[in-house]
C-alpha positions as a printed NumPy array, in Angstrom:
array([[  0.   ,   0.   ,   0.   ],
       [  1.691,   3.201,  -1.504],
       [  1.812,   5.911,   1.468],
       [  2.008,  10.009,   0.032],
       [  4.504,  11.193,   2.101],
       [  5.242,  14.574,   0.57 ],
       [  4.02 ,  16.421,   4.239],
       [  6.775,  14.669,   6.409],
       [  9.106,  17.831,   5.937],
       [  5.878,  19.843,   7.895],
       [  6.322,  17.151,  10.594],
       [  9.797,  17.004,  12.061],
       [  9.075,  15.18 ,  14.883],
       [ 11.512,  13.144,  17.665],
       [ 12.192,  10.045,  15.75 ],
       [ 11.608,   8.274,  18.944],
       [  8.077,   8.574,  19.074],
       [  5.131,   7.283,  17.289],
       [  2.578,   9.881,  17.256],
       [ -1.16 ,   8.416,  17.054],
       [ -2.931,  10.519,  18.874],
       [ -4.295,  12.985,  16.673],
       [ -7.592,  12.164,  17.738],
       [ -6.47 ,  13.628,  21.076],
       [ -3.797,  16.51 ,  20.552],
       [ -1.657,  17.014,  17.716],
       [  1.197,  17.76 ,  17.141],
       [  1.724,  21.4  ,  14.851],
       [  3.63 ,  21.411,  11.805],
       [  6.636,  23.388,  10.878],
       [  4.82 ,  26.329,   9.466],
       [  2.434,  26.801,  12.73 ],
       [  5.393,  26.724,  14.738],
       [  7.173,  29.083,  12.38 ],
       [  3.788,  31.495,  12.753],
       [  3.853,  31.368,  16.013],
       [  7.191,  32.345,  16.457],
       [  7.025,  35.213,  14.107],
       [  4.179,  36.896,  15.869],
       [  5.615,  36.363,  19.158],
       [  8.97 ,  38.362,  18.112],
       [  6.762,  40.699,  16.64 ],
       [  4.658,  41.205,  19.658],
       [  7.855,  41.612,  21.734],
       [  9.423,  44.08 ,  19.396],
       [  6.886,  47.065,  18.076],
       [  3.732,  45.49 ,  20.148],
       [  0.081,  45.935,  18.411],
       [  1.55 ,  48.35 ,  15.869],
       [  0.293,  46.225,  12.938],
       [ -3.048,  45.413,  14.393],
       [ -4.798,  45.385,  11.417],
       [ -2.806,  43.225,   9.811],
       [ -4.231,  40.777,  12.907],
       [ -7.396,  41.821,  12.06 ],
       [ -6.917,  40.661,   8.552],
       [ -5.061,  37.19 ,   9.96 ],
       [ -8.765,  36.909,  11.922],
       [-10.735,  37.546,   8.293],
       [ -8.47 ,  35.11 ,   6.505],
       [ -8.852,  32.304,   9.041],
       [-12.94 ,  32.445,   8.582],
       [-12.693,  32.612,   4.977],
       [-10.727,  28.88 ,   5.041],
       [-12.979,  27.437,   8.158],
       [-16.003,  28.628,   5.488],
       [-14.129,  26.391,   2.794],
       [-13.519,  23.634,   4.88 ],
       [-16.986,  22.917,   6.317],
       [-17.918,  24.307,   2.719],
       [-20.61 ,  26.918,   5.221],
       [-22.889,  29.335,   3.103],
       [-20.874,  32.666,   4.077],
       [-17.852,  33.57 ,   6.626],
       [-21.002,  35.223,   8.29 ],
       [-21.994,  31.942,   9.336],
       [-18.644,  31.61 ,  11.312],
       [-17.522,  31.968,  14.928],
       [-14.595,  31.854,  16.498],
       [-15.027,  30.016,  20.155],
       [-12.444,  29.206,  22.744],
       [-14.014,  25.219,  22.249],
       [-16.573,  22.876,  20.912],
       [-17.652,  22.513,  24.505],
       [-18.15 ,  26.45 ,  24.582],
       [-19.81 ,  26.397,  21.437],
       [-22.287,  23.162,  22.207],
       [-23.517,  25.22 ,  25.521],
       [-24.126,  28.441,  23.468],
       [-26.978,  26.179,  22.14 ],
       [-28.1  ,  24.393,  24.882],
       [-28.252,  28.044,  26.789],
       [-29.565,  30.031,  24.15 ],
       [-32.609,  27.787,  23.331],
       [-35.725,  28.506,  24.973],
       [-36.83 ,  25.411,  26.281],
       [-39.857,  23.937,  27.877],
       [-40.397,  21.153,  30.098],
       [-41.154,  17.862,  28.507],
       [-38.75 ,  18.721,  25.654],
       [-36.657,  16.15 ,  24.401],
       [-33.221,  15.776,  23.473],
       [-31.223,  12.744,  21.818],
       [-27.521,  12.084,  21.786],
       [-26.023,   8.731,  21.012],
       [-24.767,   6.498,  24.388],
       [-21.325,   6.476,  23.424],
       [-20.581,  10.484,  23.501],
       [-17.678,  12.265,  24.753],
       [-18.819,  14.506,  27.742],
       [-18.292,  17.177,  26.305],
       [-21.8  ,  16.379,  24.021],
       [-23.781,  15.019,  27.059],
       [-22.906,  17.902,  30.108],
       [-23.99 ,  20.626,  28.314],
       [-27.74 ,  18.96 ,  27.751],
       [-27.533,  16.958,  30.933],
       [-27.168,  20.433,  32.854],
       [-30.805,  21.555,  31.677],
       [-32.225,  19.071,  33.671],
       [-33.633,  21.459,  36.109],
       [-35.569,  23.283,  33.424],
       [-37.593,  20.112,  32.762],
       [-35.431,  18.875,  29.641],
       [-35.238,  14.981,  28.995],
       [-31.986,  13.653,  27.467],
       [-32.298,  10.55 ,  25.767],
       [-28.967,   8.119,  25.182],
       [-29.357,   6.176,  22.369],
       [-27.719,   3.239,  21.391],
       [-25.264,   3.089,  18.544],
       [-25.243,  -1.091,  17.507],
       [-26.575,  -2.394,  14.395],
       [-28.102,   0.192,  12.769],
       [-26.788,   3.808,  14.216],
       [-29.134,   6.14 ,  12.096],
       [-32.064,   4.161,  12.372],
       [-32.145,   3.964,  15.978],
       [-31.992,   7.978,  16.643],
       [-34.133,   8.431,  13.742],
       [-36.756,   5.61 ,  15.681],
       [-36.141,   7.437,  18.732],
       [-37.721,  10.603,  17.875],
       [-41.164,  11.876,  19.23 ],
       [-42.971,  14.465,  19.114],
       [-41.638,  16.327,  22.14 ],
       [-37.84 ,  15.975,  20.304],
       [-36.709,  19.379,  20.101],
       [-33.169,  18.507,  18.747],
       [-30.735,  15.736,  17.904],
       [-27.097,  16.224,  19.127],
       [-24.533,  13.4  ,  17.556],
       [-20.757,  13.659,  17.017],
       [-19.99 ,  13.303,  12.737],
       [-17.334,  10.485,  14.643],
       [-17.872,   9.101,  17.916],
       [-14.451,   9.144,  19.975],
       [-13.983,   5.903,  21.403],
       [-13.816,   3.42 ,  18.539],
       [-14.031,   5.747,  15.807],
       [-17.395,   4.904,  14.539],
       [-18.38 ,   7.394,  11.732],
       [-22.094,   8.844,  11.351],
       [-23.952,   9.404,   8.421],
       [-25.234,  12.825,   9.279],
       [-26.832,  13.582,   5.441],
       [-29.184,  10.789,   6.411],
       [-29.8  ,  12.086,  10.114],
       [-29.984,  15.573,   8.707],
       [-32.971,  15.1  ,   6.415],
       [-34.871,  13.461,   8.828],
       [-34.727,  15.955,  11.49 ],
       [-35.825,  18.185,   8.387],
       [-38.913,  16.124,   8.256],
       [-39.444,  16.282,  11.343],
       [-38.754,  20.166,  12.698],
       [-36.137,  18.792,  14.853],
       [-32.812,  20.882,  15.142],
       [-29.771,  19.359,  13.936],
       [-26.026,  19.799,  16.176],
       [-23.259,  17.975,  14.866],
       [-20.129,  18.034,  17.411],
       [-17.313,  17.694,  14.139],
       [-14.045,  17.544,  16.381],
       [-12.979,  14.197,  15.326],
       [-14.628,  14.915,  11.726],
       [-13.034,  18.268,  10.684],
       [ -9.166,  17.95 ,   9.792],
       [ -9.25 ,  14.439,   9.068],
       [-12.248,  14.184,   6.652],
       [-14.467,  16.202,   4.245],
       [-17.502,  17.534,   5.849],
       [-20.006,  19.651,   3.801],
       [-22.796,  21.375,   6.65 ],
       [-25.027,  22.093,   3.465],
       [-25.122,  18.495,   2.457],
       [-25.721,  17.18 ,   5.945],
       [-28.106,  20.268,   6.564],
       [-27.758,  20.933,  10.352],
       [-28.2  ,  23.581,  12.3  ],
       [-25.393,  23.964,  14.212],
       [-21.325,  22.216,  13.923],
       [-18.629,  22.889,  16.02 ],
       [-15.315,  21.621,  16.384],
       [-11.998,  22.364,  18.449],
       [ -8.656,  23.28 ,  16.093],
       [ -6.036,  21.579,  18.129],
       [ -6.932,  17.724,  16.945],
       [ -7.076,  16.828,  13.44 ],
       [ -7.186,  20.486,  12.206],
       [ -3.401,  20.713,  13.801],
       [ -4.14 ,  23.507,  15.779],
       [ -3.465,  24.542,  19.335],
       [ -5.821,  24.524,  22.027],
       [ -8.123,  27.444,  22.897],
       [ -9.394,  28.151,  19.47 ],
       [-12.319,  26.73 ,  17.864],
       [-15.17 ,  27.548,  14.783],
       [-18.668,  27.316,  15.347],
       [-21.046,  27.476,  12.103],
       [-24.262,  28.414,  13.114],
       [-27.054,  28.148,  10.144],
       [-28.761,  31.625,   9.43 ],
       [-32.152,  30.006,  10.149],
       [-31.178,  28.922,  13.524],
       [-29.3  ,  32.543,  14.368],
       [-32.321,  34.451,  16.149],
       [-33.342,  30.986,  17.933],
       [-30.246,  31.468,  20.461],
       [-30.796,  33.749,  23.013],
       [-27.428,  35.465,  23.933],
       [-25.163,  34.612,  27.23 ],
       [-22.694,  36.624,  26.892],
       [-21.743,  40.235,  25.428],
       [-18.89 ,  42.345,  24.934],
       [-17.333,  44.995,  22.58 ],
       [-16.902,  42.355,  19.652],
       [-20.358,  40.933,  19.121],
       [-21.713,  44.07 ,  18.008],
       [-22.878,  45.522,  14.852],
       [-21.283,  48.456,  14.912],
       [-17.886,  46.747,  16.486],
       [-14.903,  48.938,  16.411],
       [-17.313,  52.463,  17.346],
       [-16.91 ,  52.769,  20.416],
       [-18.469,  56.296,  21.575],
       [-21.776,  54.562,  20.355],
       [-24.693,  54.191,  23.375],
       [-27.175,  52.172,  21.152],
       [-26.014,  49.04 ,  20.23 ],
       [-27.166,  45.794,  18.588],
       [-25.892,  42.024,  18.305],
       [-23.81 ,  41.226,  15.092],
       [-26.248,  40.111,  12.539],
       [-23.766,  37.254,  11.926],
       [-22.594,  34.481,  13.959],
       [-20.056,  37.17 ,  15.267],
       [-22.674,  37.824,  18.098],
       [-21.209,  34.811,  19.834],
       [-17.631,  35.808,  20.571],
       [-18.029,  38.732,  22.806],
       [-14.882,  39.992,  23.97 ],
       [-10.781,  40.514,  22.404],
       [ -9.913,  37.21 ,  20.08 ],
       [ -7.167,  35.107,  20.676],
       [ -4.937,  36.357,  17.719],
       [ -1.807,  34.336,  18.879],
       [ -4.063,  30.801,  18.622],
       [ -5.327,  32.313,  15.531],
       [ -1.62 ,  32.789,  13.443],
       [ -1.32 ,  29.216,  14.477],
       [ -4.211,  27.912,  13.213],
       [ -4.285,  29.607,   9.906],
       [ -0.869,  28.028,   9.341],
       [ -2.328,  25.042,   9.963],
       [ -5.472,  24.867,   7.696],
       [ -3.235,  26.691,   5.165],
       [ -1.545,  22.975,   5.213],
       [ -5.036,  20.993,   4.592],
       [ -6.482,  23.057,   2.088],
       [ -3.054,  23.095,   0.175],
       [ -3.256,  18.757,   0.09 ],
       [ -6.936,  19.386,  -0.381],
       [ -9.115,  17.263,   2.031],
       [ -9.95 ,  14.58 ,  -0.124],
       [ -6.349,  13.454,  -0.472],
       [ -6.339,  14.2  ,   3.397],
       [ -9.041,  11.656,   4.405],
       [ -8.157,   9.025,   1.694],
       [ -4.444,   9.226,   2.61 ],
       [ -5.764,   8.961,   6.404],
       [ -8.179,   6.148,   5.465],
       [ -4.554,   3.993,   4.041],
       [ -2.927,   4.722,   7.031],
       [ -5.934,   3.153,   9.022],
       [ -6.402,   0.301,   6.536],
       [ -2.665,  -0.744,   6.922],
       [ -2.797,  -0.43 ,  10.857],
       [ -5.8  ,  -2.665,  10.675],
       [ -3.398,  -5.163,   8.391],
       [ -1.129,  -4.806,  10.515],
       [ -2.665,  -5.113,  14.05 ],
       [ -4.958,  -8.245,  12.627],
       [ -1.982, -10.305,  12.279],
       [ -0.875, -10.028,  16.349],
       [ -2.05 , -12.801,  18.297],
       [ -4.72 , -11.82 ,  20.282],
       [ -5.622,  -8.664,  19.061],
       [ -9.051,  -7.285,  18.355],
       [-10.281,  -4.685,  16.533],
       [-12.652,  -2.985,  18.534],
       [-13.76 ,  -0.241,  15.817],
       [-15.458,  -0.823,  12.779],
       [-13.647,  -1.164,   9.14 ],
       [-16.446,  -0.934,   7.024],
       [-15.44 ,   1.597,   4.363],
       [-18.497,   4.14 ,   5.431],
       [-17.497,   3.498,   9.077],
       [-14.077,   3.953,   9.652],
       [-12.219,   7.245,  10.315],
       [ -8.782,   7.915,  11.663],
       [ -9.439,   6.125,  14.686],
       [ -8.531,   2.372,  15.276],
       [ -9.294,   1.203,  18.509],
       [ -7.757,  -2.159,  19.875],
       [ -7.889,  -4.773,  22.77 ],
       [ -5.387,  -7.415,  23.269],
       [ -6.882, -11.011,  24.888],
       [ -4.996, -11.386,  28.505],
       [ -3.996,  -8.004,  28.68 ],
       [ -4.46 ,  -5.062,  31.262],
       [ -5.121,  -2.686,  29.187],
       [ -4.639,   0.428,  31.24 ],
       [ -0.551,  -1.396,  31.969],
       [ -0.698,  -1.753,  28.384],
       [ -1.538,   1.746,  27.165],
       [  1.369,   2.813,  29.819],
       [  3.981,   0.732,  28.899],
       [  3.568,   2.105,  25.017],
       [  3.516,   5.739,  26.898],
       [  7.056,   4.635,  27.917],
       [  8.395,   2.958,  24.579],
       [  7.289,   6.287,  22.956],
       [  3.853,   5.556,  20.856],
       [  1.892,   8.368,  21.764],
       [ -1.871,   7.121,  21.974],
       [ -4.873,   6.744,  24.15 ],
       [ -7.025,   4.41 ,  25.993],
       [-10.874,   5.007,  25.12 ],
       [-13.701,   3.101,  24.08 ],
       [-12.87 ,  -0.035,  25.982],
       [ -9.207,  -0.202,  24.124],
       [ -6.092,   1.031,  22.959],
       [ -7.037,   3.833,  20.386],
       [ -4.35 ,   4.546,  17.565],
       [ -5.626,   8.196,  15.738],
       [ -2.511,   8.525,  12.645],
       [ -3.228,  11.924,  10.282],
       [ -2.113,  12.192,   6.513],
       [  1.298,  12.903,   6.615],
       [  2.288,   9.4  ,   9.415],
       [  4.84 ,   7.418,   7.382],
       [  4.754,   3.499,   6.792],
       [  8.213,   3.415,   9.506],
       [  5.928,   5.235,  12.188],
       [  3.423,   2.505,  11.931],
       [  5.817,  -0.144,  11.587],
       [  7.645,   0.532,  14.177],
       [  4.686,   1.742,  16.528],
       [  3.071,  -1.983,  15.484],
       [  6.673,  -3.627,  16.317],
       [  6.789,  -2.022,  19.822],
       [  3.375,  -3.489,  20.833],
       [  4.527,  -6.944,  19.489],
       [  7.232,  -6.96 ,  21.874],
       [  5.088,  -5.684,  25.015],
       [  2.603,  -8.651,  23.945],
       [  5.536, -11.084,  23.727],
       [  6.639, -10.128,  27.102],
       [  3.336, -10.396,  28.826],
       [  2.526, -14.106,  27.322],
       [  6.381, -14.672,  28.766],
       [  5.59 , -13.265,  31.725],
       [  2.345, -15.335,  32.027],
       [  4.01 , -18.247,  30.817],
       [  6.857, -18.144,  33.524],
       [  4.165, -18.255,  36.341]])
């Protein structure tokens, strides 16, 4: 299996690690780094002097989070600190009334479960539903007549199962039920079009498989769904008139501006550009299929260790960049540490070891990454054997 590895040079990472944990935090590339760096010696050297050249940093960043969730207008763009911020600007800003309903899946990250478990005390039901057998049939069976909205991660995070939200979209079209997509472990890795899925509302932190660093997010918010949120916070920035600021009479931003009230975070923001400037140039199509090779030869790979199961799904309108593993006899928490220690940078979720690659992981990474579990294996059935 022929691996594109034209990106390494952006990656110049310790060659004693294995980095798989995009799915977590990743690592920047060269050109983030370099951004960062730049503004910081700027910053220490003539201050805010070029502000608006910031200011036009901020403008260029929505224009390629517009082109990567392929969103109607920039003016359907915020910037947010996180998808969790942006997931409770919705669950605050809706008017709710006891007896409403909400769905999310049983297998979400808490991050899409707090934030509607938390309106409890305004009479607000949230319904887990279960993701086996047949994942959009279930939530779609699920709905009512009291279900106000359907919350569902494009990906869930454990074992990496992907959703099809087009299908889930158009029936919560048929049904008048708003649409939330939490997109972190979709966005970066994956193409993801909010008109073709048709939801309401998709957020997504930058600092996992957009490349980012923490503290800066997007939040598209659909014009027909704007008005619906009641505001929770406000500030110079979410303003119509932003920028006068001997005015008395003000107004919310008629665009999704009206959620970021306050100064933006325009060293996150240099980094993040940099970042996306990456994915757009390799195009996200050659992103997720070059992904999707890199998961397809882990699953090769893994399939042929004794005792090792695949714990995600493989189907090709399943899998993402997750890969999530268990290993028969194994303690899987000593496991996951003991790879800590020989340098493969991963996680344990969803009931396994969870191996997240991006685009630009070579064929040695995984090799080698692969190799080190072998020998931990090995030395456990020794181990075992010995006793």
């Amino acid at each position: 299996m022929a691996l594109n590895n034209s990106w390494q040079s952006e990656f110049p990472q310790d060659p004693a690690i294995c980095y798989l944990n995009h799915a977590a935090v990743a690592p920047w590339p060269k050109r983030a780094a370099e951004a960062v760096s730049a503004f910081a010696k700027e910053n220490m050297l003539q201050g805010a002097r070029d502000y608006p050249r910031w200011s036009r940093t901020e403008k260029h960043l929505r224009e390629q989070l517009t082109a990567l969730l392929n969103a109607p207008t920039t003016e359907d763009i915020a910037l947010v600190k996180n998808t969790s911020e942006a997931l409770s600007f919705v669950a605050q800003g809706l008017t709710w009334q006891p007896g409403d309903e909400i769905l999310i899946s049983d297998q979400e990250f808490p991050s899409n479960r707090i934030p509607w478990e938390a309106l409890r005390d305004q009479g607000v039901k949230v319904r887990p539903v279960s993701l086996d057998s047949q994942p959009e049939q279930n939530l779609i069976n699920a709905m009512t007549e009291r279900t106000r909205l359907l919350s569902i991660s494009s990906v869930q995070y454990g074992t990496g199962l992907r959703i099809d939200l087009p299908q889930l979209g158009a029936a919560c079209r048929e049904r008048g039920v708003l649409f939330c997509v939490d997109a972190i472990q979709t966005l970066g890795a994956q193409p993801l079009d909010v008109q073709h899925v048709d939801c309401d509302f998709a957020m997504a932190d930058g600092h996992k498989w957009l490349l980012g660093p923490e503290g800066l997010g997007v939040f598209y918010c659909h014009a027909r769904a704007r008005e619906q949120l009641k505001l929770t916070q406000h500030g110079w920035h979410m303003v119509e008139a932003m920028g006068d600021y001997d005015r008395h009479d003000w107004r919310p931003a008629s665009s999704a501006r009206r959620f970021e009230p306050g100064s933006p975070n325009t060293l996150a923001q240099q980094a993040l550009s940099a970042s996306l400037s990456l994915l757009l140039e390799a195009g996200m199509e050659t992103v997720a299929a070059e992904l999707d090779k890199r998961i397809c030869l882990l699953a090769e790979l893994l399939t042929a260790l004794p005792g090792v199961t695949l714990l995600s799904d493989l189907a090709a309108h399943r899998r993402s960049g997750i890969i999530t593993f268990s290993a028969k006899g194994v303690a899987l928490r000593s496991l996951h540490r003991q790879l800590m220690d020989q340098g493969v940078i991963c996680a344990l979720r969803g009931g396994g070891i969870r191996w997240s690659p991006h685009f630009y992981t070579d064929r040695a990474t995984l090799a080698l990454a692969v190799s080190r579990l072998r020998d931990l294996l090995e030395a456990t059935d020794d181990n075992n054997a010995s006793r």
